[in-house]
MARLO-462540 format. One record per residue: residue number from 1; residue in three letters; x, z, y of N, C-alpha, C in turn. Coordinates in steps of 0.05 Angstrom, whole numbers. Example, Ala and Ser with C-alpha at 12.3 -4.5 7.8 and 13.67 -1.06 7.14 Angstrom:
(1 'ala' (264 156 -114) (246 156 -90) (264 156 -66))
(2 'ser' (257 142 -45) (273 143 -21) (258 157 1))
***
This chain:
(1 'unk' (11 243 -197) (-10 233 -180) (-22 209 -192))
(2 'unk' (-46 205 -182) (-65 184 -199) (-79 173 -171))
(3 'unk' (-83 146 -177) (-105 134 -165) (-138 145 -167))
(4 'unk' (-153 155 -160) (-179 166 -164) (-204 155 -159))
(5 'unk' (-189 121 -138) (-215 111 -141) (-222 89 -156))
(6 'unk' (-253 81 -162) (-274 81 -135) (-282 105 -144))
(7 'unk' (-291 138 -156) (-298 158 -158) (-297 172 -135))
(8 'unk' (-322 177 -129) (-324 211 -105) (-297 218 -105))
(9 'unk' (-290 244 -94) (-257 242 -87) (-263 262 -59))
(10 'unk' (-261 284 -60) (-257 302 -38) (-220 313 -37))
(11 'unk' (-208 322 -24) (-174 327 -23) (-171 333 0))
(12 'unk' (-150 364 3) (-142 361 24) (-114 346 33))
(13 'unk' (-119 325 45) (-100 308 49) (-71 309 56))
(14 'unk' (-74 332 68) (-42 344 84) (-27 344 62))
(15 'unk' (-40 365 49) (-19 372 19) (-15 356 3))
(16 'unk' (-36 334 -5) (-32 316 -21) (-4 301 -8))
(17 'unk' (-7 287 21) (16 275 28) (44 280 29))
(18 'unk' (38 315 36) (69 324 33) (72 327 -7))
(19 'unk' (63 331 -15) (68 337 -51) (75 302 -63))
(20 'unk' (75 285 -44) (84 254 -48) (109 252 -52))
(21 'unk' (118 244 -76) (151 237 -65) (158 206 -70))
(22 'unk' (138 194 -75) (147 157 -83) (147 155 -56))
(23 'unk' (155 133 -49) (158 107 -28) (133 105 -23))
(24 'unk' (114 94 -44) (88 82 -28) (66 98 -64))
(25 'unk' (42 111 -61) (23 118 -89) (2 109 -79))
(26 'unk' (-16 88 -89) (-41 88 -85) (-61 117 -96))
(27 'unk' (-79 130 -78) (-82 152 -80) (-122 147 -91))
(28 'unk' (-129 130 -72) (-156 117 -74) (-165 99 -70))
(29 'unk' (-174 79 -93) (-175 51 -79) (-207 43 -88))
(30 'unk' (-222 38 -72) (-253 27 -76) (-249 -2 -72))
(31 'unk' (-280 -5 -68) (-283 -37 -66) (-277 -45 -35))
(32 'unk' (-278 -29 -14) (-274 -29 6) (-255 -17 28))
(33 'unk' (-245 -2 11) (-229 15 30) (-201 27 11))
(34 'unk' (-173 32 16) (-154 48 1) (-143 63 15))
(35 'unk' (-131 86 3) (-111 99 11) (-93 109 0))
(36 'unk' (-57 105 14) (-44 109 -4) (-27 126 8))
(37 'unk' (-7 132 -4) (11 155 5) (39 143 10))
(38 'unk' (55 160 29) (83 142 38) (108 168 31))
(39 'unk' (121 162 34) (150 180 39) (165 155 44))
(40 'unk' (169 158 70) (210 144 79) (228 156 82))
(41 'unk' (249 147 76) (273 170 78) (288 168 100))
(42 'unk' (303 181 108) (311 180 134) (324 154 143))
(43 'unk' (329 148 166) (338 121 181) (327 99 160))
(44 'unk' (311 99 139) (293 69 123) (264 72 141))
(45 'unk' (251 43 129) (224 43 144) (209 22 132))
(46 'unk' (186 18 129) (164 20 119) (175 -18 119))
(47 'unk' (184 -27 137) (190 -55 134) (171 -64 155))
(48 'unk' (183 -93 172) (165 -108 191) (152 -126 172))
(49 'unk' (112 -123 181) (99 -130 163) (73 -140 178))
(50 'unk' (63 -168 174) (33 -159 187) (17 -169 159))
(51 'unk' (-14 -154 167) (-40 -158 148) (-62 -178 166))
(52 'unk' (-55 -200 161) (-78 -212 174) (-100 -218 176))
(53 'unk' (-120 -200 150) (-145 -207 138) (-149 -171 145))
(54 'unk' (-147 -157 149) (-145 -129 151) (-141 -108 167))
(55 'unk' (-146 -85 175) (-138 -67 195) (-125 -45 172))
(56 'unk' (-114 -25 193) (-91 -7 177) (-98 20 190))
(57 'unk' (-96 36 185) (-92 66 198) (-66 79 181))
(58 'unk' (-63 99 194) (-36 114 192) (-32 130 205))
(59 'unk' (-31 162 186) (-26 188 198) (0 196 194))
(60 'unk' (21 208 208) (45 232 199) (38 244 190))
(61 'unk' (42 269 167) (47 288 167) (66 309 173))
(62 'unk' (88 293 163) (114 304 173) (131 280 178))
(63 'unk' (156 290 196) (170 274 212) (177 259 236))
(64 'unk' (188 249 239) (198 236 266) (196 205 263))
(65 'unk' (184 187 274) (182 163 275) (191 145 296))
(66 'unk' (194 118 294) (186 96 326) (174 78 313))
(67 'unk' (143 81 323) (130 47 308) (131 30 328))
(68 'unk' (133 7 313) (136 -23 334) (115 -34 320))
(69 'unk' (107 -43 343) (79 -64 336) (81 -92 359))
(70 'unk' (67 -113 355) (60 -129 372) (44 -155 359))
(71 'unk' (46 -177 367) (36 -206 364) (45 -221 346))
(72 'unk' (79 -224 349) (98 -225 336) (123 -214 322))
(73 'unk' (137 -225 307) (154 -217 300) (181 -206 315))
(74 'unk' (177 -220 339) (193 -216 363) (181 -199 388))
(75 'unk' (158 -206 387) (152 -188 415) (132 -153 403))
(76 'unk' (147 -136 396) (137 -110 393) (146 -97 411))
(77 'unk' (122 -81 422) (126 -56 439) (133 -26 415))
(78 'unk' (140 -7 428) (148 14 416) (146 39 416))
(79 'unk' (142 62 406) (123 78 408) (142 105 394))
(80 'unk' (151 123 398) (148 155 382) (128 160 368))
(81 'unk' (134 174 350) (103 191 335) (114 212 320))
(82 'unk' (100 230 311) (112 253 302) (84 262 285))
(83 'unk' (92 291 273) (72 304 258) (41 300 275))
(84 'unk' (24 290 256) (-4 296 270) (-9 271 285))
(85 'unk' (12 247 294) (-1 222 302) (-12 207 283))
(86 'unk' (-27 192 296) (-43 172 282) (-31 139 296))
(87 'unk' (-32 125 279) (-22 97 283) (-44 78 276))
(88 'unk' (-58 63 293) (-78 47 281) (-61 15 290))
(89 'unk' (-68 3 273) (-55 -25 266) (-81 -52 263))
(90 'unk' (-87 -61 289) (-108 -89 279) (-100 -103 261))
(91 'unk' (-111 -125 254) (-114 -146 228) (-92 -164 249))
(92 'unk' (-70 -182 240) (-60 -197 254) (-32 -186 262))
(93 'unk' (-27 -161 268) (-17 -142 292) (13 -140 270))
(94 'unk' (38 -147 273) (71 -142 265) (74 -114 266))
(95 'unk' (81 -99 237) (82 -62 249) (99 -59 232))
(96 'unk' (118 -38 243) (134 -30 230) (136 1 233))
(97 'unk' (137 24 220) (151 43 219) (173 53 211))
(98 'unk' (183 69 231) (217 75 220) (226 93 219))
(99 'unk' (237 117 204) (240 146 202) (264 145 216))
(100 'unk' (260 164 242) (285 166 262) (295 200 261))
(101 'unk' (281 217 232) (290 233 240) (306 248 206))
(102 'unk' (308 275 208) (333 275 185) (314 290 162))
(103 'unk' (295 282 164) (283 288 138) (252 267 130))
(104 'unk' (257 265 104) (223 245 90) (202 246 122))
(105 'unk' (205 224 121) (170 217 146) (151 214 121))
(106 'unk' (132 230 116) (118 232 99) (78 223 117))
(107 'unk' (66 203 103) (50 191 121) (26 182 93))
(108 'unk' (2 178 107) (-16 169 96) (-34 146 107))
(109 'unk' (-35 120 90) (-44 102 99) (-73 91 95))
(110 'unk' (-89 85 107) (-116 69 102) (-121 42 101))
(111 'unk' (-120 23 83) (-129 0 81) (-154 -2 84))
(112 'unk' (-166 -31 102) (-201 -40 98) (-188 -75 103))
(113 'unk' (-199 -81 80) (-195 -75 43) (-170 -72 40))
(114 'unk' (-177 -63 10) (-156 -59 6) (-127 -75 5))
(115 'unk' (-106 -66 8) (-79 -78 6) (-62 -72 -30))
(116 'unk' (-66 -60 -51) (-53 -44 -62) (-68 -56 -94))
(117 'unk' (-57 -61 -111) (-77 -58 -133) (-75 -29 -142))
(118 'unk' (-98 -25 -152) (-111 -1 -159) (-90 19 -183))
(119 'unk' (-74 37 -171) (-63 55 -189) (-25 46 -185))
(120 'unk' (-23 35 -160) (1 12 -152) (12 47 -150))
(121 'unk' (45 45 -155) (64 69 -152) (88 53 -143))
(122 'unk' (108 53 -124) (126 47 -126) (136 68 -112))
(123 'unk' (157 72 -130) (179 101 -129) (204 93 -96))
(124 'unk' (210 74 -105) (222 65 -81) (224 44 -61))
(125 'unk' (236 45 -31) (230 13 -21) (229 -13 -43))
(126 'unk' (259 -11 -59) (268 -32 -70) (242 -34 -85))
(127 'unk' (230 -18 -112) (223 -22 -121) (185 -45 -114))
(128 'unk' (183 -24 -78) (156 -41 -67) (172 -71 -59))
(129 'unk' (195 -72 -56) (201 -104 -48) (200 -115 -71))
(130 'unk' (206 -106 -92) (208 -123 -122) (178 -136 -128))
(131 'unk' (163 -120 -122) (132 -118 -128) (114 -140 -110))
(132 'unk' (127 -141 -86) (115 -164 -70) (125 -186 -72))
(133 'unk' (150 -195 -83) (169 -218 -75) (154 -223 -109))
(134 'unk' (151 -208 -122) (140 -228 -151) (108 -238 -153))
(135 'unk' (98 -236 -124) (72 -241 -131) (70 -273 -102))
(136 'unk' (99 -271 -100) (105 -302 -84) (99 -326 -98))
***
């Protein structure tokens, strides 16, 4: 898998997300917008995180989820989601996803702007925590 943007770029997305097997692939990243691809593995999760300059979207494809969202770090409400939900996340907003079920929660994400540098792959959580804690 390759990053494809900023180039045109038509895909059908389902397949692309399930044919994902890293942690996190930047799939398309423009000047304004990305999208990247997820796989969690069972009982791991995406990590409690907020984007404060930014909004988020987020589809399942496959799997079983509970996202927590809220204000803070402390006060999240909580939610199911499954194949075919969508998760939208304001700029500001603490979110976490968490695979509650016994196989890859396989998901696709939308950054505006982007979050990702362009052609970013990390194969695993560890590897996306290595990646952020060095740019502290």
């Amino acid at each position: 898998m390759q990053d494809h943007g900023a180039n045109p770029y038509v895909v059908n997305i389902e397949e692309l997300t399930l044919a994902n097997e890293n942690f996190r692939t930047t799939a398309w990243t423009g000047a304004n917008l990305q999208m990247t691809l997820m796989t969690i593995q069972p009982s791991d999760d995406i990590g409690l995180e907020v984007h404060e300059d930014h909004d988020q979207f987020l589809r399942i494809e496959q799997g079983n989820a509970r996202v927590e969202m809220g204000p803070t770090e402390t006060e999240l409400e909580t939610w199911t989601a499954e194949d075919d939900f969508a998760i939208f996340v304001p700029a500001g907003a603490w979110h976490n996803v968490i695979n509650t079920g016994e196989e890859a929660l396989k998901l696709y994400s939308i950054y505006s702007p982007p979050e990702h540098a362009h052609g970013t792959i990390h194969e695993t959580k560890a590897d996306a925590e290595a990646a952020e804690h060095s740019l502290e």
